[in-house]
Gaussian input, Z-matrix of N, CA and C with variables (Angstrom, degrees):
# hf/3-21g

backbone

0 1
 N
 C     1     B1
 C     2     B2     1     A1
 N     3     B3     2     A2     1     D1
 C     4     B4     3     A3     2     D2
 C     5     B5     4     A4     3     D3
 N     6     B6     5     A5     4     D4
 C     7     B7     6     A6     5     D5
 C     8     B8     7     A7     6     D6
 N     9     B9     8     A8     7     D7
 C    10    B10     9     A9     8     D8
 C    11    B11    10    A10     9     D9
 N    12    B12    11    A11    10    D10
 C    13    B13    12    A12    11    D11
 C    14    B14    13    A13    12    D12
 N    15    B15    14    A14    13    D13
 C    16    B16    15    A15    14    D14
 C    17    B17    16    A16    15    D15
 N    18    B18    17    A17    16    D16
 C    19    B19    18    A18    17    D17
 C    20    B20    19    A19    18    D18
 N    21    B21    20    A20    19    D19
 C    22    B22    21    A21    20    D20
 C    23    B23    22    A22    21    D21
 N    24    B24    23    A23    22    D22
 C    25    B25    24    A24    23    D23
 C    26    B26    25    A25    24    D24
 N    27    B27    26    A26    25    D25
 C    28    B28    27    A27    26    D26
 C    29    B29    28    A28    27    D27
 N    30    B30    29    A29    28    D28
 C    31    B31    30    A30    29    D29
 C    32    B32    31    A31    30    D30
 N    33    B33    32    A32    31    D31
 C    34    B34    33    A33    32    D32
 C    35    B35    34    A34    33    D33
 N    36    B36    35    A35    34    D34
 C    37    B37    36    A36    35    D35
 C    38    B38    37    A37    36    D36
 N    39    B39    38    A38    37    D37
 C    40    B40    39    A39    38    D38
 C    41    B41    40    A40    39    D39
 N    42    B42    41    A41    40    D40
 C    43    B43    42    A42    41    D41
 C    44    B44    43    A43    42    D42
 N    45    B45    44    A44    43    D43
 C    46    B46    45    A45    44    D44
 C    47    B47    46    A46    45    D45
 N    48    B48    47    A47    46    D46
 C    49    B49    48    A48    47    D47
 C    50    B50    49    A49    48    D48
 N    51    B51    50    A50    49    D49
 C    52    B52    51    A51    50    D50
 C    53    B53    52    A52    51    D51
 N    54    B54    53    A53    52    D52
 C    55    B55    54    A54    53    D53
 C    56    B56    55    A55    54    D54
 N    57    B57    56    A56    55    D55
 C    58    B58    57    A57    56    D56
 C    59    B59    58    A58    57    D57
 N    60    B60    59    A59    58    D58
 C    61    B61    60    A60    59    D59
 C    62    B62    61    A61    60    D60
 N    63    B63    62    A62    61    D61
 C    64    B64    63    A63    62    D62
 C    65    B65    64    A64    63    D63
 N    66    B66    65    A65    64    D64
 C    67    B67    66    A66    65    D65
 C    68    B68    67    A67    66    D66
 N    69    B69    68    A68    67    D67
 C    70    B70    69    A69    68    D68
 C    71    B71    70    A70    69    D69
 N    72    B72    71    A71    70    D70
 C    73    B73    72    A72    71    D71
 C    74    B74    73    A73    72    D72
 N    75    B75    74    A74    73    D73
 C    76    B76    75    A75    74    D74
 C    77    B77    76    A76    75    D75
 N    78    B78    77    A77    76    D76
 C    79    B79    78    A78    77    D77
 C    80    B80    79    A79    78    D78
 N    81    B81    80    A80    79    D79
 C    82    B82    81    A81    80    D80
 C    83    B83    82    A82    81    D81
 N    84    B84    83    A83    82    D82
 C    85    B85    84    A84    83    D83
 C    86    B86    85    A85    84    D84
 N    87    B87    86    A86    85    D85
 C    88    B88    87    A87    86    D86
 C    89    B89    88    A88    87    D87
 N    90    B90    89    A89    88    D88
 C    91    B91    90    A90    89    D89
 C    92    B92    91    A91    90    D90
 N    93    B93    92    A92    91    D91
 C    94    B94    93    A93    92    D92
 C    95    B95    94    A94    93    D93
 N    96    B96    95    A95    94    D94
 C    97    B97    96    A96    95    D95
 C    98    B98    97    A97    96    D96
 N    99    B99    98    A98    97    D97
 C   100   B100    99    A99    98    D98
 C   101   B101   100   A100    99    D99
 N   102   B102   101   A101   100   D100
 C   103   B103   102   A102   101   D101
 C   104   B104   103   A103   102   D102
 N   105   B105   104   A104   103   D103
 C   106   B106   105   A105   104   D104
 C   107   B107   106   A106   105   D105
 N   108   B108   107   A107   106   D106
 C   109   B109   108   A108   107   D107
 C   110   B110   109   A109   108   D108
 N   111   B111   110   A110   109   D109
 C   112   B112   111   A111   110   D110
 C   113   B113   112   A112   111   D111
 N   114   B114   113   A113   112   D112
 C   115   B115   114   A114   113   D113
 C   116   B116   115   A115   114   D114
 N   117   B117   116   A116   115   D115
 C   118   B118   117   A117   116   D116
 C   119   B119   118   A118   117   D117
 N   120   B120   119   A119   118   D118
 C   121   B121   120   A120   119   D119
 C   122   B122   121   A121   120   D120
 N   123   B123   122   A122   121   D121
 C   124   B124   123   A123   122   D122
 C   125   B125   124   A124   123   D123
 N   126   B126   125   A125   124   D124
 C   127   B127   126   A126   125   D125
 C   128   B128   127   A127   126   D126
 N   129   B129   128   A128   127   D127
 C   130   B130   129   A129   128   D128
 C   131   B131   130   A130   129   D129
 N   132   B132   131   A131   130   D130
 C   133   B133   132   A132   131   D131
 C   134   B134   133   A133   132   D132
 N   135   B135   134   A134   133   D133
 C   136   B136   135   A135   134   D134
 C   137   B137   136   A136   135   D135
 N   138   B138   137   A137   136   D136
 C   139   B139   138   A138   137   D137
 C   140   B140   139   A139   138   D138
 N   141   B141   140   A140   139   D139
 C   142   B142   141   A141   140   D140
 C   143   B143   142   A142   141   D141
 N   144   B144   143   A143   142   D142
 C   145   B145   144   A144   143   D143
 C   146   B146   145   A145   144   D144
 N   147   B147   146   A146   145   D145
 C   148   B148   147   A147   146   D146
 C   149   B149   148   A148   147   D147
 N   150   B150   149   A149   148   D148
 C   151   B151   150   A150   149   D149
 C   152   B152   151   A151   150   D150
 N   153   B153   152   A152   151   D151
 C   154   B154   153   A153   152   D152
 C   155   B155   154   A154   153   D153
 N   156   B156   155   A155   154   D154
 C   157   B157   156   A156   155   D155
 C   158   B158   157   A157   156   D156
 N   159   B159   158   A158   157   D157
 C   160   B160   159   A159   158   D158
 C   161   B161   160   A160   159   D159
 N   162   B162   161   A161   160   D160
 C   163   B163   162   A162   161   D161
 C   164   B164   163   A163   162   D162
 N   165   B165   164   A164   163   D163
 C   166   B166   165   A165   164   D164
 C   167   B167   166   A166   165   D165
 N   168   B168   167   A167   166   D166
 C   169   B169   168   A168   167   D167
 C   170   B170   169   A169   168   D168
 N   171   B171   170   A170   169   D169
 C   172   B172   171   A171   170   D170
 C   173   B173   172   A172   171   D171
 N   174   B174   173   A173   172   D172
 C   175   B175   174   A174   173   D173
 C   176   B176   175   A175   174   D174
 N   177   B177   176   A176   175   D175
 C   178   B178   177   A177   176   D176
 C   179   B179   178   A178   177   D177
 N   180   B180   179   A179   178   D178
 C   181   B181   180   A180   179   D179
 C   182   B182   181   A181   180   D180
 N   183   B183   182   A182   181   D181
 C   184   B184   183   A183   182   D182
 C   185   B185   184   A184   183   D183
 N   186   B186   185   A185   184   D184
 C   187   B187   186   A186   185   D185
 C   188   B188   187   A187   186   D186
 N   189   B189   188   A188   187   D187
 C   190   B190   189   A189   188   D188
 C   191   B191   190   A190   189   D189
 N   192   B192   191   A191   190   D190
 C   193   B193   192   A192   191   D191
 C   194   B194   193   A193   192   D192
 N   195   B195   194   A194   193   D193
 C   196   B196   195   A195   194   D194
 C   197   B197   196   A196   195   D195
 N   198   B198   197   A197   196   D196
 C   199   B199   198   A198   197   D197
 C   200   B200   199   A199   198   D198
 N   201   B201   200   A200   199   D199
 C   202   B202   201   A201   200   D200
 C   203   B203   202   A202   201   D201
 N   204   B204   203   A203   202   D202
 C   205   B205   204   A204   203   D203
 C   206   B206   205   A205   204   D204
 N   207   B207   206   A206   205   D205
 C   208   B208   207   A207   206   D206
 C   209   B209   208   A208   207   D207
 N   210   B210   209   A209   208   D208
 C   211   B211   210   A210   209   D209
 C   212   B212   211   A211   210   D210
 N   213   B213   212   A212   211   D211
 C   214   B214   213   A213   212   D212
 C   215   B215   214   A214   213   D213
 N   216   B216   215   A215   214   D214
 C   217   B217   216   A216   215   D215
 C   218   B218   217   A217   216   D216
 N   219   B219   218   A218   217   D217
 C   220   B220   219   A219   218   D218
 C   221   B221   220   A220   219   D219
 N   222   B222   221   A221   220   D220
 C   223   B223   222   A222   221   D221
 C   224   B224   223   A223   222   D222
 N   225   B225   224   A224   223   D223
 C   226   B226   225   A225   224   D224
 C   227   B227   226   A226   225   D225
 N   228   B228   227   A227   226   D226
 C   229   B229   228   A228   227   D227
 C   230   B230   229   A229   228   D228
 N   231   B231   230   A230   229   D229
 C   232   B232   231   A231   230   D230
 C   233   B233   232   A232   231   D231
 N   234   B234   233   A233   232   D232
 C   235   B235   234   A234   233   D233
 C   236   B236   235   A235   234   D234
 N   237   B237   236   A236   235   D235
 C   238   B238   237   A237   236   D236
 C   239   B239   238   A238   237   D237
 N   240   B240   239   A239   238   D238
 C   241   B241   240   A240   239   D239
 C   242   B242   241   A241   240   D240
 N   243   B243   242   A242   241   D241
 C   244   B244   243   A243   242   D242
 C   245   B245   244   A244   243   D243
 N   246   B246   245   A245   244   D244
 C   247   B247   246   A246   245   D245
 C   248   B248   247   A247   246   D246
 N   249   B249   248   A248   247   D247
 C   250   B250   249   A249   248   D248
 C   251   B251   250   A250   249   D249
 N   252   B252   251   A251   250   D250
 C   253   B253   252   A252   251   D251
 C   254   B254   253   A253   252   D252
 N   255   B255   254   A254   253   D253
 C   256   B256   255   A255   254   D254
 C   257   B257   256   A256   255   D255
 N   258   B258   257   A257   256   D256
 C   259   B259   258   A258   257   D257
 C   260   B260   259   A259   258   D258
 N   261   B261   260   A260   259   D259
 C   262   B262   261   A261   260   D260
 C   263   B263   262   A262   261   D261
 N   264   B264   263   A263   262   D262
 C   265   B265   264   A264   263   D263
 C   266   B266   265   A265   264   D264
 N   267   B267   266   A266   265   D265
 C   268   B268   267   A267   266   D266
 C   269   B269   268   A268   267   D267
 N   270   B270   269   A269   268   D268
 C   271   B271   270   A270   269   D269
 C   272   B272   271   A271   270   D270
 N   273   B273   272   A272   271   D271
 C   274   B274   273   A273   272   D272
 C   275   B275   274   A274   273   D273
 N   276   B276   275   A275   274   D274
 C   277   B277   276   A276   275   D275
 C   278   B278   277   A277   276   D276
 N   279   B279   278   A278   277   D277
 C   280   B280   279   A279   278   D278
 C   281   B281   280   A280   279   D279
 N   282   B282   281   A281   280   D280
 C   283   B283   282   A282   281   D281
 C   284   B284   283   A283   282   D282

   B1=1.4403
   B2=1.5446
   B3=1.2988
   B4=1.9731
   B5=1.7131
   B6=1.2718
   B7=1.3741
   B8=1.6904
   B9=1.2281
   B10=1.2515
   B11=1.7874
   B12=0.8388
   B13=1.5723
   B14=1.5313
   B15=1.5905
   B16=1.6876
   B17=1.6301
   B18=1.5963
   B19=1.6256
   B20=1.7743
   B21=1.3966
   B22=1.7212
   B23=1.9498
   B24=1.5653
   B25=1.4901
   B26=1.6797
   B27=1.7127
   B28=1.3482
   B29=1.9395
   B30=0.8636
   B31=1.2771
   B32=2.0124
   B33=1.4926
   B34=1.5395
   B35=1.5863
   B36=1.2286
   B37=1.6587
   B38=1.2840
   B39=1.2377
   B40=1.3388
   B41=1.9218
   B42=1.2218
   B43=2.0156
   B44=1.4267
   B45=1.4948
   B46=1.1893
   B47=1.3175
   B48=1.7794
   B49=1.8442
   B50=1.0928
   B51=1.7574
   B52=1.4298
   B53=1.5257
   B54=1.4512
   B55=1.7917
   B56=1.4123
   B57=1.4946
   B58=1.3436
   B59=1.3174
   B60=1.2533
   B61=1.0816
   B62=1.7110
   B63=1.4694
   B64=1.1846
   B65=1.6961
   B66=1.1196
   B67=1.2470
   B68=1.9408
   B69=1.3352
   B70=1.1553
   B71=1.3302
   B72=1.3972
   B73=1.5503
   B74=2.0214
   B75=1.2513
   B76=1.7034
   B77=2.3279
   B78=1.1445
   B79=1.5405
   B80=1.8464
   B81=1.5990
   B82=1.5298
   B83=1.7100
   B84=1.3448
   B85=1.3692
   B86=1.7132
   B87=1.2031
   B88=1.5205
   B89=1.2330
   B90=1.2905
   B91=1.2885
   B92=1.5065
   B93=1.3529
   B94=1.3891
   B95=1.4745
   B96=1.0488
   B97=1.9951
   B98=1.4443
   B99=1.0590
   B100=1.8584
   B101=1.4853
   B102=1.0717
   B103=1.8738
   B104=1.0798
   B105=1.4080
   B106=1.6500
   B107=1.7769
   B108=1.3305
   B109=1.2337
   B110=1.9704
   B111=1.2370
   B112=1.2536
   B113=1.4958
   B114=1.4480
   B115=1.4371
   B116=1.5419
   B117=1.5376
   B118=1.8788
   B119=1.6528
   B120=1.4167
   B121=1.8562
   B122=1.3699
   B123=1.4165
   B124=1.3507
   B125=1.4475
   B126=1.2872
   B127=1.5160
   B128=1.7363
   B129=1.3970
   B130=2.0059
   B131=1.3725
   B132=1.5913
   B133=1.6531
   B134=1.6593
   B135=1.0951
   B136=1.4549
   B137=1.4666
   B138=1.5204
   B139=1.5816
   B140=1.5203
   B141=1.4089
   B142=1.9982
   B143=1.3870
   B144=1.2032
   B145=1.5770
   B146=1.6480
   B147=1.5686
   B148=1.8363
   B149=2.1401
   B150=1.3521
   B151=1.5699
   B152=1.5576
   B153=1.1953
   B154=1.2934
   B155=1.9809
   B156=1.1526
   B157=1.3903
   B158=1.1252
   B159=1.2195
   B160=1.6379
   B161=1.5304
   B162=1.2851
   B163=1.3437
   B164=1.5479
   B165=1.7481
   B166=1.4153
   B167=1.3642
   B168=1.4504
   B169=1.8808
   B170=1.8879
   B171=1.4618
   B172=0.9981
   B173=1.4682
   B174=1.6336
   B175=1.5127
   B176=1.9522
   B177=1.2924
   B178=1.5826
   B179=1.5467
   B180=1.2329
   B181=1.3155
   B182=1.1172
   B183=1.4801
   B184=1.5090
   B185=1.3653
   B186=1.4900
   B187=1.2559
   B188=1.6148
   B189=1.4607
   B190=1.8673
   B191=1.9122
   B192=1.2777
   B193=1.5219
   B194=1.1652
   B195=1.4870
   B196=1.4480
   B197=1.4011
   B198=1.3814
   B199=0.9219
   B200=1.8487
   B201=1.1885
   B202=1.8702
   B203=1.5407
   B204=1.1450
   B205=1.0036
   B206=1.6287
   B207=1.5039
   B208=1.6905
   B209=1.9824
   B210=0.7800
   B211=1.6246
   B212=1.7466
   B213=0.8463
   B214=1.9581
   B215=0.9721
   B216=1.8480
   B217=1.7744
   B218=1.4110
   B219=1.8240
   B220=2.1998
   B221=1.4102
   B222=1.5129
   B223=1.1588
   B224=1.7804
   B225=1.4287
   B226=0.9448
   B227=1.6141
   B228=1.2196
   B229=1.5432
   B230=1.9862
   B231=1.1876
   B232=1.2176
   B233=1.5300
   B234=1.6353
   B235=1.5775
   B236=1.4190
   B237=1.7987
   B238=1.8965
   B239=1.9993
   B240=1.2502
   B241=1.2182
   B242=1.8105
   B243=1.5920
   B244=1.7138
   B245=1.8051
   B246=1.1430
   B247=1.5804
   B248=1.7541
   B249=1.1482
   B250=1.3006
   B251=2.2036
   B252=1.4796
   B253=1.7392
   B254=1.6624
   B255=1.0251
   B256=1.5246
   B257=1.3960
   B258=1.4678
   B259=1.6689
   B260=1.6917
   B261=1.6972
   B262=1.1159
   B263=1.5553
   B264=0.7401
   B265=1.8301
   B266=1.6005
   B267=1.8780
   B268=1.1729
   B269=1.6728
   B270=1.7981
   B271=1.0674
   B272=1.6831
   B273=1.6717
   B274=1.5462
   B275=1.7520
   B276=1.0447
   B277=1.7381
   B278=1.6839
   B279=1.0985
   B280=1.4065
   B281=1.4945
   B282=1.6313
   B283=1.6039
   B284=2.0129
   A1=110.42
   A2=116.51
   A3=125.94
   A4=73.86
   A5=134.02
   A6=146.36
   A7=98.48
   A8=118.96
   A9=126.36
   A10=112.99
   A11=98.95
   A12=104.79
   A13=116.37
   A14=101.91
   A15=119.50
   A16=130.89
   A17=97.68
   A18=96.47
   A19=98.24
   A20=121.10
   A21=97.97
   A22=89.72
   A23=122.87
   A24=96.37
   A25=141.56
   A26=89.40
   A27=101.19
   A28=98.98
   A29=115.74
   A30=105.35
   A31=105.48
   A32=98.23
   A33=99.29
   A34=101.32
   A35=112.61
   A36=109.31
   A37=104.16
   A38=154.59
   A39=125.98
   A40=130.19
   A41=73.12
   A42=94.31
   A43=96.12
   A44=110.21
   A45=137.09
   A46=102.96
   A47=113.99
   A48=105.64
   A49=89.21
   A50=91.01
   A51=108.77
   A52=95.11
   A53=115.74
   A54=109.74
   A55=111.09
   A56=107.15
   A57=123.14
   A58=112.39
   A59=131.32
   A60=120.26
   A61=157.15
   A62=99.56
   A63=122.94
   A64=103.69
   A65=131.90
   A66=147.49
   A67=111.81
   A68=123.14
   A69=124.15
   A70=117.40
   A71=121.36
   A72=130.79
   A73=94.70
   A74=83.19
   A75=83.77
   A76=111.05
   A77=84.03
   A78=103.81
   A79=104.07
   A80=99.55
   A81=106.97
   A82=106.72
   A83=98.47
   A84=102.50
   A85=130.66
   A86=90.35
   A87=93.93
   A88=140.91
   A89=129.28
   A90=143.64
   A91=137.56
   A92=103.66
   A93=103.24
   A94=120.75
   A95=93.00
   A96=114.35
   A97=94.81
   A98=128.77
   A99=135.47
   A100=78.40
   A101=122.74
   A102=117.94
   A103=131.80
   A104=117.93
   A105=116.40
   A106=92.25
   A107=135.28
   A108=134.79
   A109=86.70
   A110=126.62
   A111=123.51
   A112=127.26
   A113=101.12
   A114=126.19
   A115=109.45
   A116=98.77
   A117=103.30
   A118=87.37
   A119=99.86
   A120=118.34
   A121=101.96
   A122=91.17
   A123=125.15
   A124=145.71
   A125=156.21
   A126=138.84
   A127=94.56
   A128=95.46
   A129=107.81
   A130=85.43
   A131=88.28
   A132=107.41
   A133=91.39
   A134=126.41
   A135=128.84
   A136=119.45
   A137=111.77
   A138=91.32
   A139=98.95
   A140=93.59
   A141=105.07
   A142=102.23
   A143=132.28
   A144=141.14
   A145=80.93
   A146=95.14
   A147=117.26
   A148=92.24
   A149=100.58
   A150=83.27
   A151=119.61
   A152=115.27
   A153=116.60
   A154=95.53
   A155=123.01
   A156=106.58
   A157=124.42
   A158=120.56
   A159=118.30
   A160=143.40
   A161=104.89
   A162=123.77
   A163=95.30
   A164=94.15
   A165=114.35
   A166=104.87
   A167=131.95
   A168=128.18
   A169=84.06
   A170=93.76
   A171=105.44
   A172=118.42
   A173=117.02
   A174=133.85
   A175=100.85
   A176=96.50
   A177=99.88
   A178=110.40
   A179=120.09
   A180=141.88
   A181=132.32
   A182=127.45
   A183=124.49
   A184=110.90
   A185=125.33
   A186=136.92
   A187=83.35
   A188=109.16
   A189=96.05
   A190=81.70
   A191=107.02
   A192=127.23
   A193=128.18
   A194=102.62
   A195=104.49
   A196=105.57
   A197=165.04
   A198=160.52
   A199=100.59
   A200=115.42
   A201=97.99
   A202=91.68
   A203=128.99
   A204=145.43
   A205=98.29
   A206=112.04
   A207=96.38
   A208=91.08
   A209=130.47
   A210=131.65
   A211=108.53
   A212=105.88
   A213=113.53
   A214=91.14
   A215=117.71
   A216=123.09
   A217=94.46
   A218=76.98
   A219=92.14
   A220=112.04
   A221=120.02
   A222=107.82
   A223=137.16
   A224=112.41
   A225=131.88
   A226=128.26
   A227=115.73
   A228=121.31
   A229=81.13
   A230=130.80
   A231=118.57
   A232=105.10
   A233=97.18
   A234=96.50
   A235=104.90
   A236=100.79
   A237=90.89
   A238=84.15
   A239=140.06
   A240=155.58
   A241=99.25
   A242=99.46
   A243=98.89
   A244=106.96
   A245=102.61
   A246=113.27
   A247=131.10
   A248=106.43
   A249=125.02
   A250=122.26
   A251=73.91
   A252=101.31
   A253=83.21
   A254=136.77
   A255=139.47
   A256=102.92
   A257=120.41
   A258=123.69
   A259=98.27
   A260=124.51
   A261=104.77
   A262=153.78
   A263=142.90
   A264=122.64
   A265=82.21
   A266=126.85
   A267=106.33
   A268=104.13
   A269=91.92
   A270=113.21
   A271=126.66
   A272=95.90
   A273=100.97
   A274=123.98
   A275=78.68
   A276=98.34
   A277=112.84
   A278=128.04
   A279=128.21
   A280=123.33
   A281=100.34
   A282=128.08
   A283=89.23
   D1=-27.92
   D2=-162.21
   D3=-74.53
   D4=-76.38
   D5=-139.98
   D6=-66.03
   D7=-40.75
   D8=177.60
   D9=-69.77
   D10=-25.66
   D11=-161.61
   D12=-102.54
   D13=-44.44
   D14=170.32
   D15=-95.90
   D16=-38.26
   D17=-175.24
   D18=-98.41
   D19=-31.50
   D20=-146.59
   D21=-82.81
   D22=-9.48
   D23=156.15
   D24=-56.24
   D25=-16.24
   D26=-167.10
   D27=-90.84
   D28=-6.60
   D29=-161.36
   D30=-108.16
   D31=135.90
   D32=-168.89
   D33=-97.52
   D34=-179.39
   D35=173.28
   D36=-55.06
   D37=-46.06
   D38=-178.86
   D39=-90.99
   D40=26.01
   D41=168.48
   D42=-35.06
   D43=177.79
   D44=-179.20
   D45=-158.03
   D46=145.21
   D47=143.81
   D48=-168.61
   D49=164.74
   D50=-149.73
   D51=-134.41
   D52=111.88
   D53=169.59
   D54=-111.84
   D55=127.91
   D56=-178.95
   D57=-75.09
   D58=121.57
   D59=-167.33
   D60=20.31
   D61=78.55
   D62=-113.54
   D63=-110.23
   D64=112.56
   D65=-149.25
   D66=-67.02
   D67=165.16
   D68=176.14
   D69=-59.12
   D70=-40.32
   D71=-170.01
   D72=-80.62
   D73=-43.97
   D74=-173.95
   D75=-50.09
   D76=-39.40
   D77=-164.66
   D78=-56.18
   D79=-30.96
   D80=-164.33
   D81=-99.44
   D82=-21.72
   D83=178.59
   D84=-105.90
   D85=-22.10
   D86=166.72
   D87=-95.43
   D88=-9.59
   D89=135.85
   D90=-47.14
   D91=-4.03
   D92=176.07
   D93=-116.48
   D94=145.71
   D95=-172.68
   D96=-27.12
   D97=-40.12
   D98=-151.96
   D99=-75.09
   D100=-66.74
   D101=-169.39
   D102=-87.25
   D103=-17.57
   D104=-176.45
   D105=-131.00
   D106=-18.86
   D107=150.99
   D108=88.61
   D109=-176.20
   D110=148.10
   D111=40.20
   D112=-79.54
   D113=-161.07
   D114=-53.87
   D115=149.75
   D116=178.74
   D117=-82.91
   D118=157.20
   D119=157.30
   D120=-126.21
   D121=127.35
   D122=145.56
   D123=-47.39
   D124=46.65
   D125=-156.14
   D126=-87.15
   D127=147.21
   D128=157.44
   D129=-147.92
   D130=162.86
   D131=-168.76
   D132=-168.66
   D133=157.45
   D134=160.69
   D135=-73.48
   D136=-24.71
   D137=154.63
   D138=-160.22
   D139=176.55
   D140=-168.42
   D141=-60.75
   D142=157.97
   D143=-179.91
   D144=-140.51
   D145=169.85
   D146=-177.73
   D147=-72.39
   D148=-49.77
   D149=-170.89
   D150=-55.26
   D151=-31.65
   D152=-164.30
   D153=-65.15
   D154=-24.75
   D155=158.08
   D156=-33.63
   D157=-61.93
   D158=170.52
   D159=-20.68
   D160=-22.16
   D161=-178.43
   D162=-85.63
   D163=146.64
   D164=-167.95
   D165=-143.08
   D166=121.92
   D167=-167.68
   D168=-54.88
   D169=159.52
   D170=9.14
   D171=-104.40
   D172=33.38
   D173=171.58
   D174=-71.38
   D175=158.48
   D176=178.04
   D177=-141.83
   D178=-169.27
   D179=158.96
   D180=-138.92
   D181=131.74
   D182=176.18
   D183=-130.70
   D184=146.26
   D185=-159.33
   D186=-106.86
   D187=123.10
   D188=171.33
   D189=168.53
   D190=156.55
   D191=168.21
   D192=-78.41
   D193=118.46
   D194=178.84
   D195=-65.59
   D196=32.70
   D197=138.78
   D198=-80.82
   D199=-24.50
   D200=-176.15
   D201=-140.41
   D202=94.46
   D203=-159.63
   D204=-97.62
   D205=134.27
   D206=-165.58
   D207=-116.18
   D208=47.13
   D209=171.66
   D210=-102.47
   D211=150.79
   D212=168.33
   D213=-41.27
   D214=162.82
   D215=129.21
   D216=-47.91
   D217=148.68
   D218=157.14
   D219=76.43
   D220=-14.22
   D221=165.54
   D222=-37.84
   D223=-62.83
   D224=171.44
   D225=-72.82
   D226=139.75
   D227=-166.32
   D228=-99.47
   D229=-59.12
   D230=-162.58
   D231=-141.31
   D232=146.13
   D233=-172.38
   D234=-132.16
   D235=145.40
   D236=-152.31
   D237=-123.07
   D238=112.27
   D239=153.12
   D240=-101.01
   D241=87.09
   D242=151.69
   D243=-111.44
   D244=154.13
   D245=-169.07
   D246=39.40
   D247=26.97
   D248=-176.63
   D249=-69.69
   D250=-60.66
   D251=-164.51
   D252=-54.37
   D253=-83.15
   D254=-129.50
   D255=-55.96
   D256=-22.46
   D257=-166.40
   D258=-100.90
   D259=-27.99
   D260=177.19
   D261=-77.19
   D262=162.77
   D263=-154.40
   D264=-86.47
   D265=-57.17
   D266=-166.08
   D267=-130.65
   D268=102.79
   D269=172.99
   D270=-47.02
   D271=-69.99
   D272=170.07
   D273=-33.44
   D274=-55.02
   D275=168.58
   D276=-45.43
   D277=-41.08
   D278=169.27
   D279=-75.21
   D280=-46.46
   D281=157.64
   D282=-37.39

């Protein structure tokens, strides 16, 4: 509802977002026009899971660390880390 309600007004056809390791419920719900409208999604994770199948361009997935994140600056219009920090060795580092 936050993403539906606050960010996907803000976001134009060439939005971006980026979820850091990014949960099953997250995978089914945030990718769609109803919630992010337009915008590509992003998932990274350190490695492939069965949900991350789900993604369809023009949303994607990349296996890689949010600590070394390989995109330009400025790529991203919004970046979604829920339940991430507490499991990682270097938080700041993702921060």
């Amino acid at each position: 509802m936050f993403l539906r309600r606050f960010v996907r007004p803000r976001l134009d056809r060439g939005g971006e977002i980026l979820d850091i390791g990014p949960s099953r419920p997250a995978i089914r719900v945030v990718p769609t026009r109803r919630t992010i409208g337009p915008a590509r999604y992003t998932a990274v994770d350190l490695d492939r899971r069965p949900h991350h199948a789900r993604l369809r361009p023009p949303h994607r997935f990349r296996v890689m660390d949010a600590t070394r994140l390989r995109f330009p600056a400025r790529t991203f219009d919004v970046i979604l880390c829920n339940n991430v920090l507490p499991f990682a060795r270097d938080d700041r580092g993702i921060l």
